[in-house]
N, C-alpha and C positions, 0 to 999 in steps of 0.2 A: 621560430628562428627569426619571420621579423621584427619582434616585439626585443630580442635582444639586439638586433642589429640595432635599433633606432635610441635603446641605450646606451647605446657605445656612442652613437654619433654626437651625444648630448643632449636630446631631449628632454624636458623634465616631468618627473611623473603624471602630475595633472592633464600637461598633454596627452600624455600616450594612455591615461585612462580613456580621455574622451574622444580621443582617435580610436580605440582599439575595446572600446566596451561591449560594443555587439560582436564581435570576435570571439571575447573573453569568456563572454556568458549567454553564446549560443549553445552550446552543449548540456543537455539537462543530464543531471547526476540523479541518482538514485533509484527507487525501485518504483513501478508505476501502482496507482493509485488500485487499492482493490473493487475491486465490484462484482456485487453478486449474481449469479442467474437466474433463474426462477427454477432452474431444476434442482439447484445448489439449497433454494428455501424450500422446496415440497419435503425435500432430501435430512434435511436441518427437522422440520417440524414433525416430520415422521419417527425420524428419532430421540428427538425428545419425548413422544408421547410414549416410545416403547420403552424411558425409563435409563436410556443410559445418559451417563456422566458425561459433562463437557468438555472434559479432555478425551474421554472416546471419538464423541459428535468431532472436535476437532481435527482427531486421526485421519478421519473417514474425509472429510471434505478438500478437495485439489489434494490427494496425498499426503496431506498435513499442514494445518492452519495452526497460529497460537491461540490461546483459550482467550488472549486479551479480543486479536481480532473476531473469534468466533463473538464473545459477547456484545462486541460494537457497532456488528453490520447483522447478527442475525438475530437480539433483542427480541424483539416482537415472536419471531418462530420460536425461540425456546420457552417463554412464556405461553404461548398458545397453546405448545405441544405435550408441555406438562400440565397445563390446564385441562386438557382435553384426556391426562393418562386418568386423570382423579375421577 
């Protein structure tokens, strides 16, 4: 509401960005950054060595991961874990 009042009153945009920028873009959007556990990777490499699919693996992890993030953050455990089923 003050950001329209102070258009009305006639200020011009350049101002009211630089008056009003830490206002505008103090609010963070979107979903916070994932990060793994260590129970999450014992969890991840265990099943990969028993052989199942990465959209299973994915299932099983927080309730449901997508297959792009399981590949992203857990790399290393699913390569290990199927190393280790062979």
């Amino acid at each position: 509401m003050q950001i329209a009042a102070q258009i009305r009153g006639g200020i011009s945009k350049n101002t009211l960005q630089r008056r009003f920028k830490p206002e505008l873009c103090s609010s963070k959007v979107g979903k916070k950054p994932f990060a793994t556990t260590e129970a999450e990777r014992k969890l991840v490499k265990s099943l990969a060595a028993n052989g199942l699919r990465y959209n299973d693996i994915a299932a099983l992890v927080r309730e449901g991961i997508s297959i792009p993030t399981l590949t992203k953050y857990f790399k290393p455990e699913l390569r290990r874990g199927s190393a280790e089923a062979k």
